[in-house]
C-alpha positions as CSV (number, residue, x, y, z in Angstrom):
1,X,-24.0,-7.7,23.2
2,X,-21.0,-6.4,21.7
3,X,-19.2,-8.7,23.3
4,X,-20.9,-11.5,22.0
5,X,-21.0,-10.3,18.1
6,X,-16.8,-10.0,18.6
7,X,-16.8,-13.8,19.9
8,X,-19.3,-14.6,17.2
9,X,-17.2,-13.1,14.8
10,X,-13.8,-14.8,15.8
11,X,-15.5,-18.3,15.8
12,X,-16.5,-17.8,12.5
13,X,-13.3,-16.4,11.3
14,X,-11.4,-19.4,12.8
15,X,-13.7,-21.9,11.8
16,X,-13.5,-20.3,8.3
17,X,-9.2,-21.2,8.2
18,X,-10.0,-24.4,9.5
19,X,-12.0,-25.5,6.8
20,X,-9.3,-24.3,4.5
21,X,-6.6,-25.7,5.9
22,X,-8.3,-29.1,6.1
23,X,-9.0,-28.8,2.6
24,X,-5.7,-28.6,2.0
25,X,-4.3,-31.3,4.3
26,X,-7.2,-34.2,2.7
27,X,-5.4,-37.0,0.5
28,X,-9.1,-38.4,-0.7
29,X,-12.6,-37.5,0.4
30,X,-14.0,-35.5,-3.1
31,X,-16.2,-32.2,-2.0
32,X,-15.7,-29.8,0.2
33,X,-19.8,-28.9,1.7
34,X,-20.1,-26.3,3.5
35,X,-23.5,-24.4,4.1
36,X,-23.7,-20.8,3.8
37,X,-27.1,-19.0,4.0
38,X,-28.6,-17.5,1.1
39,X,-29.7,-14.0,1.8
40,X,-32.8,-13.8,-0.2
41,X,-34.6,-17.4,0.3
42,X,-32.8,-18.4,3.3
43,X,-31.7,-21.7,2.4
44,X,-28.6,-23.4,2.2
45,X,-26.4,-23.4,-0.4
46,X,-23.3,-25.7,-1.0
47,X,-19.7,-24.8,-1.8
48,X,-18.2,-27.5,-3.6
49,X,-14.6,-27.4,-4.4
50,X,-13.2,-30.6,-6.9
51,X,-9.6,-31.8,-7.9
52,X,-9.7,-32.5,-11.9
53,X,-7.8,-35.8,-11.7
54,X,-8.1,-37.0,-8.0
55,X,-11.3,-35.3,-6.6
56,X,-8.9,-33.6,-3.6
57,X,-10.5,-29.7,-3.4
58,X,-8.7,-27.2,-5.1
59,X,-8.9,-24.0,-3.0
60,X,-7.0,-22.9,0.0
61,X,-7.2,-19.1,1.7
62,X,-2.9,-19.1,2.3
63,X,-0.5,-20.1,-0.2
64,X,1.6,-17.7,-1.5
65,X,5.2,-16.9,-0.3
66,X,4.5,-13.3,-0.8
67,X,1.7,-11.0,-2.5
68,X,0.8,-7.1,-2.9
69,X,-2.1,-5.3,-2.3
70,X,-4.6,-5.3,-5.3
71,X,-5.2,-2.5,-7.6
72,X,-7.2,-2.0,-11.1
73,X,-8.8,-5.7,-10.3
74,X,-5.6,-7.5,-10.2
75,X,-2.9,-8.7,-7.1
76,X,1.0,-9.5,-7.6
77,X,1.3,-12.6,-5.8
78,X,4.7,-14.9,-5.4
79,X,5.2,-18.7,-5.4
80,X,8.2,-20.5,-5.3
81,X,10.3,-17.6,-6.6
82,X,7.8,-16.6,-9.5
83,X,5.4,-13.5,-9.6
84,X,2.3,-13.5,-11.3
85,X,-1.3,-12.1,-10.8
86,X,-4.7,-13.3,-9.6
87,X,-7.9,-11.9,-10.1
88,X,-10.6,-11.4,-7.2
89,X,-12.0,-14.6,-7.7
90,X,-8.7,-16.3,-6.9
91,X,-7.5,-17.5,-10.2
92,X,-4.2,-16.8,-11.4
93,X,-4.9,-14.7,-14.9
94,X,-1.2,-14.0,-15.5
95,X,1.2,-16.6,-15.5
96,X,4.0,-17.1,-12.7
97,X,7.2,-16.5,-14.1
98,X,8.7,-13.1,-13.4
99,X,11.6,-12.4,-11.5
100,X,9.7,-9.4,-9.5
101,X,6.4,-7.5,-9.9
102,X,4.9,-4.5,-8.8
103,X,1.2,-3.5,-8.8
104,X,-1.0,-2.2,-11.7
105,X,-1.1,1.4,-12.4
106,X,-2.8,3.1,-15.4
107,X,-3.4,-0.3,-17.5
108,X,0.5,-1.6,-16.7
109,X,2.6,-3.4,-14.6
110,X,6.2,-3.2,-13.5
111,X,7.9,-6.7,-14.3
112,X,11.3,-8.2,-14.6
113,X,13.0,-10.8,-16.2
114,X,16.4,-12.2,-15.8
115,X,17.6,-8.9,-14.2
116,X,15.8,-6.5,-16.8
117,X,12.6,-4.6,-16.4
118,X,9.6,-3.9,-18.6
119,X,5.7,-3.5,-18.4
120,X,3.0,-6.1,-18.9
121,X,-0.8,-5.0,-19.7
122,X,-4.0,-7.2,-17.6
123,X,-3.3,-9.7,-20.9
124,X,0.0,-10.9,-19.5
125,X,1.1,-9.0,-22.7
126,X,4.9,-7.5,-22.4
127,X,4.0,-4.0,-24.0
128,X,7.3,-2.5,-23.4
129,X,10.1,-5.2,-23.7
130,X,11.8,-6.1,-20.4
131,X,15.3,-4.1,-21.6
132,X,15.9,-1.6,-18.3
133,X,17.6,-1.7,-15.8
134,X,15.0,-0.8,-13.7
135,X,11.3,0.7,-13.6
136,X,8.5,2.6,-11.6
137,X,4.7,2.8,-12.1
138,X,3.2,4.4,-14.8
139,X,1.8,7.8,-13.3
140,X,-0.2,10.6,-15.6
141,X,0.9,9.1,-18.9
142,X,4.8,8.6,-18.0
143,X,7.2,5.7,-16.0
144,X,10.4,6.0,-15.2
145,X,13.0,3.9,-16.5
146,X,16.9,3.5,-15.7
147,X,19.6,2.7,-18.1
148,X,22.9,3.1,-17.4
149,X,22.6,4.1,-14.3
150,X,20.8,7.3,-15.1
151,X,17.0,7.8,-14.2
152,X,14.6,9.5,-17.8
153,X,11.1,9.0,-18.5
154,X,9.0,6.7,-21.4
155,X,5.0,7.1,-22.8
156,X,2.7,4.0,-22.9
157,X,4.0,3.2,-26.4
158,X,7.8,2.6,-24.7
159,X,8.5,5.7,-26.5
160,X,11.6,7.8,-24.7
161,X,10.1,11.4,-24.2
162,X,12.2,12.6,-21.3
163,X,16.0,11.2,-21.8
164,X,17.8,9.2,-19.7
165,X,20.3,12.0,-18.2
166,X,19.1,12.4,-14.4
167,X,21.1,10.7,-10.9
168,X,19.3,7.6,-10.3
169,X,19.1,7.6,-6.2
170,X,19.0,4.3,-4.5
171,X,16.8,4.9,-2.2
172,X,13.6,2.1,-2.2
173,X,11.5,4.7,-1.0
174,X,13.1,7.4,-3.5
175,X,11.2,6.9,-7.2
176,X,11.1,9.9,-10.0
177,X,7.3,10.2,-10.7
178,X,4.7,12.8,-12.3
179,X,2.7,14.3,-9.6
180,X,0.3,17.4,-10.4
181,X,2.4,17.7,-13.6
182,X,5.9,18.0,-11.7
183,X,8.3,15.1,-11.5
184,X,10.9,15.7,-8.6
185,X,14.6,15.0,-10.0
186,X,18.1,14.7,-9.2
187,X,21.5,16.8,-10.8
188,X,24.9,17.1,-9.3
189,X,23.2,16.2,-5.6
190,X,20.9,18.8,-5.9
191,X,16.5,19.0,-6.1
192,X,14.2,20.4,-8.3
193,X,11.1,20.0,-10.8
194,X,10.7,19.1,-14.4
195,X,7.3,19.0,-16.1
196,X,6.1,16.8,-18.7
197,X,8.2,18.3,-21.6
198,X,11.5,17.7,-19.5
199,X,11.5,21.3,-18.3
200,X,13.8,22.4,-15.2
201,X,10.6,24.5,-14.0
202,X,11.8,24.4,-10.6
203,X,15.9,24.3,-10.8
204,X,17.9,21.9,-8.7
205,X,19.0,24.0,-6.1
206,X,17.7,22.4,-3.1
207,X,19.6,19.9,-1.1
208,X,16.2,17.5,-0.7
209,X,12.9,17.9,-1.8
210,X,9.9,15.2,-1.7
211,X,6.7,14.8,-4.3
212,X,4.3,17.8,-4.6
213,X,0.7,16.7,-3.0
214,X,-2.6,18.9,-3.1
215,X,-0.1,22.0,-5.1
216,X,3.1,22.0,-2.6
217,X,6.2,20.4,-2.1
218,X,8.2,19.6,0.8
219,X,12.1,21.2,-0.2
220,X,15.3,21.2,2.4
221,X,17.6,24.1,2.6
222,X,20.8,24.5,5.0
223,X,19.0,21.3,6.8
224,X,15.7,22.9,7.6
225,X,12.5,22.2,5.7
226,X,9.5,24.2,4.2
227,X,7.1,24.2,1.5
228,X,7.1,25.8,-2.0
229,X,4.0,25.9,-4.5
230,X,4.2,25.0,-8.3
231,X,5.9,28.4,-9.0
232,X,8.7,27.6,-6.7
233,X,7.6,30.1,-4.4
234,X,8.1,29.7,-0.7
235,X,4.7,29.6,1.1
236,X,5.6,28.0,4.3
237,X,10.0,28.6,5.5
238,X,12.3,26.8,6.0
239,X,11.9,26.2,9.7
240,X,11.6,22.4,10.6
241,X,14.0,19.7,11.5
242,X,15.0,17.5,9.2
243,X,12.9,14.2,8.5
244,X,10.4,15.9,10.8
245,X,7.8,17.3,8.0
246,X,5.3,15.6,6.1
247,X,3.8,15.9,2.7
248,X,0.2,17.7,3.1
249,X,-2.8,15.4,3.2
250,X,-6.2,16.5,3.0
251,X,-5.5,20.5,3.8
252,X,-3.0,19.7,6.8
253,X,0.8,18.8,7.2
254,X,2.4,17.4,10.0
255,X,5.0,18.8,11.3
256,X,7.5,18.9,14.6
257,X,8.7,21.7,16.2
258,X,11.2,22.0,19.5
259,X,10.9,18.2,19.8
260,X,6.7,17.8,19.7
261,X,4.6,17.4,16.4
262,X,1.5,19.5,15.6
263,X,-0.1,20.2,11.6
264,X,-0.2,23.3,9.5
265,X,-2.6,24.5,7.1
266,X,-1.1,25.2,3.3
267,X,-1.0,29.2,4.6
268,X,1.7,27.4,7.4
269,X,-0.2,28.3,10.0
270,X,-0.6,26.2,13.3
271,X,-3.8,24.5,13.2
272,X,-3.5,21.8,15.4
273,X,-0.9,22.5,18.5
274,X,2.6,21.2,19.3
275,X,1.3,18.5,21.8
276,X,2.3,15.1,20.0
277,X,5.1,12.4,20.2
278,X,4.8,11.1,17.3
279,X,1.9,12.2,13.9
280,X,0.8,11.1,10.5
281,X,-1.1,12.1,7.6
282,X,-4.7,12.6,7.5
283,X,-6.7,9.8,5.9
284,X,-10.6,9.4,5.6
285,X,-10.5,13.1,7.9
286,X,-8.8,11.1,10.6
287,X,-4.6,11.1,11.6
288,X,-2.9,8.7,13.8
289,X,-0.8,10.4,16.6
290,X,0.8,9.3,20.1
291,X,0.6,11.5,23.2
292,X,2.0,10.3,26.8
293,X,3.4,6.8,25.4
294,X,-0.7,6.0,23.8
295,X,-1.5,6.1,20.0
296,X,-4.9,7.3,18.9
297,X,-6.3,9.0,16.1
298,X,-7.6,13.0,16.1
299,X,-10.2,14.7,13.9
300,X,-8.9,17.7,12.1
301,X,-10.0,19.6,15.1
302,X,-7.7,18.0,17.4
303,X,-10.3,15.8,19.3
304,X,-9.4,12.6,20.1
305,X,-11.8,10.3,18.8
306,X,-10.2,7.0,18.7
307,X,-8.1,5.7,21.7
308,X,-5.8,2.6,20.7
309,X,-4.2,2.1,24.3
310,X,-4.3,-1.7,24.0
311,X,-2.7,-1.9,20.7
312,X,1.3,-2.3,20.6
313,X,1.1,-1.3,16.7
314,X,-1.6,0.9,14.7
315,X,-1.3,2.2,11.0
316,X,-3.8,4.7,9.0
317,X,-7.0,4.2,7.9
318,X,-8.0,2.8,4.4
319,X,-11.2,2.3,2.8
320,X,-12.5,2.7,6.6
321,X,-10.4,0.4,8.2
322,X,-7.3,0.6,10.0
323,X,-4.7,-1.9,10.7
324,X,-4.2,-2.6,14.5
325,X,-1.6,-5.0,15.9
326,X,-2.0,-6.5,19.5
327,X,0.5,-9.4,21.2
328,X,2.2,-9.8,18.0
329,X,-0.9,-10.3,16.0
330,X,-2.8,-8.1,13.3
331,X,-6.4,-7.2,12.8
332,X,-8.7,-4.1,11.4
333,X,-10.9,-1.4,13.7
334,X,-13.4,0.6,12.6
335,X,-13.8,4.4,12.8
336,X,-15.9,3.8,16.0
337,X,-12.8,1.5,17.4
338,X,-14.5,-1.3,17.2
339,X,-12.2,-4.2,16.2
340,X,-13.9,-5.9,13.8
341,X,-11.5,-8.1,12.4
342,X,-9.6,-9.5,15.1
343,X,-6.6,-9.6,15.9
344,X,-5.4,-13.2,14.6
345,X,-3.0,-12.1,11.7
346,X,1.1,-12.9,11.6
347,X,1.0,-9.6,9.0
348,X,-1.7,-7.8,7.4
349,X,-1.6,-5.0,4.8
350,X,-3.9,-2.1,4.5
351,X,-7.6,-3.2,2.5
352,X,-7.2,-2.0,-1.2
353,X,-10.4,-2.4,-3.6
354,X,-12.0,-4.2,-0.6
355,X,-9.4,-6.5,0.2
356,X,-6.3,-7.3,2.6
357,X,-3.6,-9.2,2.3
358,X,-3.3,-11.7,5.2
359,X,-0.6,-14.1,6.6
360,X,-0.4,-16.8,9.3
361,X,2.4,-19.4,9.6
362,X,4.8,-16.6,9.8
363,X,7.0,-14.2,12.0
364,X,6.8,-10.4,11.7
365,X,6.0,-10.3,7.5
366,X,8.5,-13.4,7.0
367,X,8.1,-16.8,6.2
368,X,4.2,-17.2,6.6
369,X,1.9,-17.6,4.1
370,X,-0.8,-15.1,2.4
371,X,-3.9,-14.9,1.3
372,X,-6.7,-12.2,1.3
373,X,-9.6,-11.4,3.0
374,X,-13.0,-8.9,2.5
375,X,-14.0,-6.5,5.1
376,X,-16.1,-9.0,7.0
377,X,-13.1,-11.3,7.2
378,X,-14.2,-14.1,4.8
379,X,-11.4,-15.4,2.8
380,X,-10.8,-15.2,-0.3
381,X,-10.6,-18.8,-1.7
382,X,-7.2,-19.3,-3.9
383,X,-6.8,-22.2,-6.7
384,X,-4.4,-24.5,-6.3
């Protein structure tokens, strides 16, 4: 039986991109029809799709040369070198003609514009005029912003409240933001905390340091790692090898230890044991880990409850699904394992406000194109 429904479900899936991609391909022929039942009077109902000047349909699932996830309603999408938005039914709300975008965070947008940065609000609107020289998301009321080289921070009215006197680090994954109050910054090569009044509350004494996340941070000394809490106290030492601690997720930190990983509690002690190759955050009470070569994901008792053996690739779970990747190709599991989107995907990313973002065409995350689908795999239907 379960077989059958995971058949059922690819032949509807791939008869589904066929459709689109004949919709795309047709040089006359008016309407798209195709039935779909309706739920409450069982009968058919017709999806029509109509070109304004030549009848040709409109909508395709993959078009876009590049898109992000979407958040607050709205999804960064690229097209012949221009960013704009669409909206989740498909329709391009903000126009395509920034140089880069990033997604929506607090009402705003990180844009640029011939090399300069600002913010746009759901209107489109440039709120703050695109004058830095770079940007990051707005984050409990403040962004970052970089001028001359030098990283400070600005309210939603493009007012400067923290100035522009901290190291910028070029680092993509590396961005000053407010977390729990503290922003992690950067003076003379050294770490610490400011709060929202520009504050050193934490001085810049470490030699790394990382975002705090549920009321600790992750700080380097003498190349060893701990933990300190918001009064710069050490609650967990300095003990573990460099790159080889992770922020705390959901009560639990992983960790590795004399080559294996394990996870700590925010008291630092050993919750789970030093038995993994490889392990990850916790998400949705589950974290991905490899043991003997095979990835899987535990509960935060240590029990395997997921074995992903077949699968070359597997990331965390989000809005319960996780992305799987088998033979080169992506699809989504469930918590039970089931693969219920299969695997038929050049790239996927994770599903955001019920989404994913999908490409086929493509090698690795290159050179395909994208679209979206829902968690039953339907696609969502782009204007052309």
């Amino acid at each position: 039986m379960k077989k059958y429904k995971f058949m059922k479900r690819t032949l509807i899936l791939l008869c589904g991109l066929l459709i689109s991609e004949w919709s795309m391909s047709q040089n006359a022929g008016g309407m798209i029809n195709r039935p779909q039942k309706n739920r409450k009077n069982n009968k058919s109902e017709t999806i029509m799709a109509k070109k304004q000047s030549d009848n040709r349909a409109v909508y395709s699932f993959t078009k876009y040369d590049n898109v992000k996830n979407f958040d607050e309603g709205l999804a960064a999408v690229k097209l012949n070198n221009k960013w704009g938005f669409i909206d989740k039914t498909g329709r391009e709300v903000i126009l395509r003609k920034y140089d880069f975008a990033r997604d929506f965070s607090e009402g705003m947008a990180c844009v640029e514009l011939n090399n300069k940065w600002g913010f746009i609000d759901k209107t489109g609107r440039e709120v703050i005029p695109c004058i830095y020289d770079g940007v990051y998301a707005f984050n409990e009321g403040l962004a970052e912003v970089k001028l001359n080289n030098k990283i400070g921070f600005i309210d939603k009215s493009g007012d400067i409240k923290i100035p522009c006197k901290y190291e910028y680090i070029n680092n993509q994954n590396f961005h000053y933001c407010f977390k729990d109050g503290f922003a992690l910054i950067s003076l003379n090569g050294k770490y610490g905390f400011i709060n929202k009044n520009g504050d050193e509350v934490i001085p810049c004494i470490y030699d790394g340091a990382r975002d705090f996340s549920e009321g600790l941070a992750l700080i380097a000394l003498n190349g060893k790692w701990g933990y300190i809490d918001k009064n710069g106290r050490k609650v967990i030492p300095c003990q573990y090898d460099i790159h080889y601690a992770r922020d705390f997720s959901e009560g639990f930190a992983a960790v590795k230890l004399e080559g294996k990983w394990g996870f700590v509690d925010k008291n630092g002690y050993d919750v789970i044991s030093y038995k993994y190759e490889s392990a990850y955050d916790f998400s949705e009470g589950l974290a991905l880990v490899k043991i003997n070569g095979k990835l899987g994901f535990i509960d935060t008792k240590g029990k395997l409850v997921i074995s992903c053996s077949k699968y070359s690739n597997v990331l965390s779970f989000s809005e319960g699904l996780a992305r799987v990747c088998r033979h080169g190709k992506w699809g989504f599991i469930d918590k039970k394992g089931n693969e219920v989107i299969p695997c038929m995907y050049d790239y996927a990313f994770d599903y955001s406000e019920g989404y994913a973002a999908v490409m086929l065409g493509g090698k690795g995350s290159l050179n395909g194109k994208w679209g979206f689908i829902d968690k039953t795999g339907k696609p969502l239907l782009l204007k052309n």
